[in-house]
C-alpha positions in Angstrom: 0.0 0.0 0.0 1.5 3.9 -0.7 2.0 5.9 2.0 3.1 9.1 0.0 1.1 9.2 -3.4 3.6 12.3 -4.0 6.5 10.2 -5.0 5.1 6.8 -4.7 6.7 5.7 -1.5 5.2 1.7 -0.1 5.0 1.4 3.4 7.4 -1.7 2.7 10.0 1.0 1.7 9.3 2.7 4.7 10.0 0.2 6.4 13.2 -1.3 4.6 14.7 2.5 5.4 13.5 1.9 8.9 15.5 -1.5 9.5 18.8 0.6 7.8 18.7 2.8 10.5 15.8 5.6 9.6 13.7 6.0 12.9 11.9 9.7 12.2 9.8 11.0 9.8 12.5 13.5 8.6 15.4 10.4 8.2 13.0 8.2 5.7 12.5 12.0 3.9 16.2 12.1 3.6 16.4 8.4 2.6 13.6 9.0 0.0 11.7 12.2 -0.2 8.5 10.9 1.6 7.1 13.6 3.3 8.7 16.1 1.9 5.9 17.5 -0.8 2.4 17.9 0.9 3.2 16.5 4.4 -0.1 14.6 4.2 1.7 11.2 4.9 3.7 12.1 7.4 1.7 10.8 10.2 1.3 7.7 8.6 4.9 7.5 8.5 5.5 7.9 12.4 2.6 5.3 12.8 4.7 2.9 10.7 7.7 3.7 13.2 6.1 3.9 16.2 7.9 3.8 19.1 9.8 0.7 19.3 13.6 0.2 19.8 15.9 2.3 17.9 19.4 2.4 18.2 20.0 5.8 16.5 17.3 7.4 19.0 19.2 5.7 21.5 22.2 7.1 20.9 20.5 11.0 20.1 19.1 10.2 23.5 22.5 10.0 25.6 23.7 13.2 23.4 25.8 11.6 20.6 25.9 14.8 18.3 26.9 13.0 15.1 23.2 10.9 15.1 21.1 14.3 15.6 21.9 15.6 12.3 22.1 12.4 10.6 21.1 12.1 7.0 20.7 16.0 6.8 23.0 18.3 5.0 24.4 21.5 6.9 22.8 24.9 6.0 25.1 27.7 4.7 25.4 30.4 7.7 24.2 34.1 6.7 27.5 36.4 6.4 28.2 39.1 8.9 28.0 42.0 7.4 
């Protein structure tokens, strides 16, 4: 079944991005764009992650900064003037 019509993201994809390490709604956007156009699957996509064990949301959890910004590219910082 699709869970994003937008770019024709299964909720098997979903979850094969989830068991390689994706545990948010904004990781399986970087992984494949779900999400990312009209937002309306988004909540379907947490359902399909619930809350169950993750080991990247483990390691967020005890502070490791290299997992919080995982999968996301850095934003160029405004020049002072």
């Amino acid at each position: 079944m699709y869970v994003c019509s937008c770019f024709g993201i299964t909720e098997q994809q979903v979850r094969d991005h989830a068991d390689k390490g994706a545990c948010t709604p904004r990781q399986i956007a970087s992984a494949c764009k779900a999400g990312t156009d009209c937002g309306g699957c988004v909540r379907r996509i947490q359902a399909l992650l619930g809350r169950g064990a993750c080991p990247r949301r483990e390691l967020a959890d005890q502070g490791d900064p290299g997992v919080l910004g995982a999968g996301i590219s850095a934003l160029p910082q405004p020049q002072a003037a």
